[in-house]
Structure formats: structure tokens, C-alpha cells
C-alpha positions in Angstrom: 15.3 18.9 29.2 16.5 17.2 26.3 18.9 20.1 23.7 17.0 20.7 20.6 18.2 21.5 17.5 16.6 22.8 14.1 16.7 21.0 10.4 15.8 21.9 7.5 13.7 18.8 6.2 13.1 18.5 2.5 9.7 16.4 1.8 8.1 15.7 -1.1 4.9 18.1 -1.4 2.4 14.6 -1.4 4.1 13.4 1.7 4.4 16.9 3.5 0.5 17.1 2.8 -0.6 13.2 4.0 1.6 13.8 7.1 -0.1 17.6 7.9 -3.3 15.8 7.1 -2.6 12.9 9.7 -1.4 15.5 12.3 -4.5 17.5 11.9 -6.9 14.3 12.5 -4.7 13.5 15.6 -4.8 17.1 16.9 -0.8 17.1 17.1 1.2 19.5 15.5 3.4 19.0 12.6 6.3 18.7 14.0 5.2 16.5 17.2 4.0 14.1 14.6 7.5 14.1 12.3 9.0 13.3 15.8 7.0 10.8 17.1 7.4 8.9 13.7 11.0 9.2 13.3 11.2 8.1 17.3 8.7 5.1 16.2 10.9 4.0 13.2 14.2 4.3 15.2 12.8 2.2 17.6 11.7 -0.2 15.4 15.3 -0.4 13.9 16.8 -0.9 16.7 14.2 -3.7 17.8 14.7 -5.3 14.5 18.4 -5.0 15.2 18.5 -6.6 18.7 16.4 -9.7 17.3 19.0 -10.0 14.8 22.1 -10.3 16.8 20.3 -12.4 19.1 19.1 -14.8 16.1 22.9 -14.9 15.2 23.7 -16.4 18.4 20.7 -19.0 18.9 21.3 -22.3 19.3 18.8 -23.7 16.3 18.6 -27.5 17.6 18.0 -26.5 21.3 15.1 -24.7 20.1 14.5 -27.5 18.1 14.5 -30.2 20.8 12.1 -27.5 23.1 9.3 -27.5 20.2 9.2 -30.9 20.1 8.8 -31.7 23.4 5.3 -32.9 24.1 3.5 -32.5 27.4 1.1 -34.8 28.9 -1.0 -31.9 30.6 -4.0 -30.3 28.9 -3.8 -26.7 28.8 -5.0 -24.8 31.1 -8.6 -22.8 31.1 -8.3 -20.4 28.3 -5.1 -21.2 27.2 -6.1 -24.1 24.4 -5.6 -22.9 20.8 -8.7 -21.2 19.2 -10.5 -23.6 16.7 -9.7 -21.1 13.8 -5.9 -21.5 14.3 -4.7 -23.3 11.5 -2.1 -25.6 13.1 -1.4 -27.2 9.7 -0.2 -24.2 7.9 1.6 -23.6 10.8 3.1 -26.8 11.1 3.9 -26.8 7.2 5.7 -23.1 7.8 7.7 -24.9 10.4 8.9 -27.5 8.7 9.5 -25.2 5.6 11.0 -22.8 7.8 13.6 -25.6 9.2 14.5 -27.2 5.7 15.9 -23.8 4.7 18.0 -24.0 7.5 
């Protein structure tokens, strides 16, 4: 089992109540909750953080030379693009996205 240790957290009274308000609709206690969100936003830190060192090391014109690639195959059964997707703003994003670099 994991050592525990006690801390004396300091919370602005509107934030301590929104988080024992949360708690109480998710049937958790207090503290459970405070862990579970400090857990989630560590987590996403270090996600963030991976994707970031990995970014640093891409190589930007392989990945451009694999988007451009075009196939001759039709996609599968339920893997074509959804009518709603709007491939022009993503295109635009794209290229916006590759002028800055």
C-alpha cells in the first residue's frame, strides 16, 4: 500500500465549496475527489509533456511527405469522412499551420 502523508491545503472558501459540492453529487468524499483531480491534472502534465519532447524531435517534412501521399483505394466501409467534416477549414488550418513553421 502506497505511504500517505497529511497536508494542510489552503483553498479559497468558493473553491473549497464547488469542489464539496461536486464530491457530494459524485458520492465521493472530499478528499478522494482533491486526489483524483490532482492525479488527473498531473497526468495531464505529464501527457502534455511527453507530446512536447516528442514534437521537438519530429521530423516536420517526413510528416509532410506522409500527408500528402494520396491513395488510390476508397476507404473502407465506415471509414469515409462524415459529410459534416469540414475538410476545407481543415485543409486551410493545415496550410496555416505549416506557413508558421
Amino acid at each position: 500500500m502506497p505511504r500517505k502523508s497529511n497536508f494542510a491545503l489552503r483553498l479559497p472558501a468558493s473553491l473549497k465549496m464547488e469542489a464539496e459540492l461536486v464530491a457530494k453529487e459524485e458520492g465521493t468524499p472530499l478528499n478522494q475527489l482533491i486526489n483524483i483531480a490532482l492525479a488527473d491534472k498531473l497526468a495531464a502534465w505529464r501527457t502534455a509533456k511527453f507530446f512536447e519532447q516528442r514534437a521537438a524531435h519530429a521530423d516536420r517534412a517526413a510528416v509532410d511527405r506522409l500527408l500528402v501521399r494520396v491513395g488510390n483505394e476508397p476507404p473502407r466501409p465506415d471509414d469515409e469522412i462524415p459529410e459534416e467534416v469540414d475538410l476545407n477549414g481543415i485543409r486551410e488550418r493545415l496550410a496555416k499551420a505549416k506557413q508558421q513553421g
